[in-house]
C-alpha positions in Angstrom: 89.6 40.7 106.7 86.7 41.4 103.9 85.1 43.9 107.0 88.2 45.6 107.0 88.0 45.7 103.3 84.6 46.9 103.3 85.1 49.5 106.0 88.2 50.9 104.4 86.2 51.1 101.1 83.0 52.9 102.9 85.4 55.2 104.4 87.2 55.9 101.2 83.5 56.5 99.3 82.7 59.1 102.1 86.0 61.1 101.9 85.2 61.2 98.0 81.7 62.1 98.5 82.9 64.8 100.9 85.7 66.3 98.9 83.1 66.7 95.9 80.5 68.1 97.3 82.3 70.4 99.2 81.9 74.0 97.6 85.1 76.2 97.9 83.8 79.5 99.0 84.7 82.3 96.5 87.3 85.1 96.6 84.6 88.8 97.1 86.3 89.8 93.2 85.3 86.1 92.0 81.4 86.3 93.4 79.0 87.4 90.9 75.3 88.0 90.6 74.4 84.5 90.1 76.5 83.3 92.9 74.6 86.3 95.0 70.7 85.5 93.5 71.6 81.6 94.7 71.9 82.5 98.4 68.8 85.0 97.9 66.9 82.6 100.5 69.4 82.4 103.0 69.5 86.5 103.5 67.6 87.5 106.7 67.0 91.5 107.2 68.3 90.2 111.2 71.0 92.3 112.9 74.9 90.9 112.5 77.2 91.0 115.0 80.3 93.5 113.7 82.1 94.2 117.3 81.8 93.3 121.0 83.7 93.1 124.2 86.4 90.4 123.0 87.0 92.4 119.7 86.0 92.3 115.9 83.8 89.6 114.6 83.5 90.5 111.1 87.2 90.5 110.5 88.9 92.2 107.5 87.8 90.2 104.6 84.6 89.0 105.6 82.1 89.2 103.0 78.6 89.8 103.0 75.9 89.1 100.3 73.1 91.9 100.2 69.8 92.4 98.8 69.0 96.3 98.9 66.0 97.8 100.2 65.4 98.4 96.5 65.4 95.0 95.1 69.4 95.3 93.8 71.7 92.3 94.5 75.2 93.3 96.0 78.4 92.1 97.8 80.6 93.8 100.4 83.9 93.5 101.9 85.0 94.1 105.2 88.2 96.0 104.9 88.0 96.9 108.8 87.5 98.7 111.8 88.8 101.6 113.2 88.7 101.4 117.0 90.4 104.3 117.6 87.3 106.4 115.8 84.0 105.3 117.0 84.1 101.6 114.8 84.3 103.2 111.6 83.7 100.6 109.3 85.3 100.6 105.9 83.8 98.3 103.3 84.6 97.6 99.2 81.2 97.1 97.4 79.5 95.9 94.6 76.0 96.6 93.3 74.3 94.7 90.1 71.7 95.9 87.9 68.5 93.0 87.2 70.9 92.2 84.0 73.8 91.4 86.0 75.8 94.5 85.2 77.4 96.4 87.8 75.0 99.3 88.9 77.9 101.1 91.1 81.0 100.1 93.4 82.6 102.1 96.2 86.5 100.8 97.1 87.1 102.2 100.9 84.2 103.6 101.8 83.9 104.8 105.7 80.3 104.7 107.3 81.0 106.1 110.9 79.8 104.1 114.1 76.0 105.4 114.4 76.1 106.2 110.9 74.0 104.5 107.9 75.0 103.6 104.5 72.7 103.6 101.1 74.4 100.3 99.1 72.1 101.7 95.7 74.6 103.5 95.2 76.7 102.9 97.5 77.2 105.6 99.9 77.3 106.6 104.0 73.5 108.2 104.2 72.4 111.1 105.9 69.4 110.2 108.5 66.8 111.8 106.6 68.1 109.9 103.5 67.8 106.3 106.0 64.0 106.6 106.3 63.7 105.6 102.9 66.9 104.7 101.2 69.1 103.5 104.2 69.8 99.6 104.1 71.7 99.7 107.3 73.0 101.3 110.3 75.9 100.8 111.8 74.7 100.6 115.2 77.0 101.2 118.0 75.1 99.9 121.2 78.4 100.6 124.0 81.4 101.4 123.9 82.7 97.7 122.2 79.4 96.8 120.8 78.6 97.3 117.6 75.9 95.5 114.8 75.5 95.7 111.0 71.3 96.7 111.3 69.4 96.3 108.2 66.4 98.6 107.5 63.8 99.3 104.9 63.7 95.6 104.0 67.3 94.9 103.2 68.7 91.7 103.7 72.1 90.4 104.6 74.0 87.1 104.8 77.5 86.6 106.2 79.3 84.7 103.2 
């Protein structure tokens, strides 16, 4: 009976543990600057898988955490695909200044499959505007495939 007891109170102390320490993640209008500098070491400048043969990875409402080619911290929604046109993706996002103030936003904005996106301002980049200011491509490998590429030192991380 008292290991019963004990076991039922270590289980009890673990499901506490685990429902406190567990972080709920945050809505993309609730994340700020601070909750974007925090995950500043877990953004890589690696590609992210957006689209393959079985369909859409980063699915409408999938956020990512950025840190421009520039030094700017940012957020971005995924607000979809469009299969029927080349992948177009369509993202909301957010830019902040180094005082935490928003730098610039863009709600809706289409950077075609192949084409590259500037998230300083945030805009869809002409190439000769990528070798410098670009902090990703979408890159459209076949006809499913597809990756979020980050260039010029950008960094990413899937939230």
């Amino acid at each position: 009976m008292k290991f019963r007891n004990n076991l039922l109170l270590l289980c009890l102390a673990c499901l506490v543990l685990s429902v406190s320490c567990s972080k709920e993640e945050k809505a993309f209008e609730d994340i700020n600057f601070d909750d974007i500098k925090d995950k500043e070491s877990s953004l890589l400048s690696k590609k992210i898988e957006a689209t393959n043969s079985t369909g859409i990875i980063l699915k409408p409402g999938t956020i990512l955490l950025f840190k421009t080619n520039e030094g700017r911290f940012g957020k971005l929604n995924i607000v979809g695909f469009d299969e029927s046109s080349n992948y177009d993706l369509t993202i909301d996002a957010v830019v902040y200044k180094e005082d935490k103030s928003v730098l610039g936003s863009a709600n809706g904005l289409v950077i075609r499959g192949t084409w590259l996106a500037d998230l300083d301002v945030p805009k869809e980049a002409a190439f000769n505007e990528f070798q410098t200011k670009g902090d990703f491509q979408l890159e459209r490998i076949n006809d499913t495939d597809s990756n979020i590429s980050p260039s010029n030192g950008a960094m990413f991380y899937v939230y």
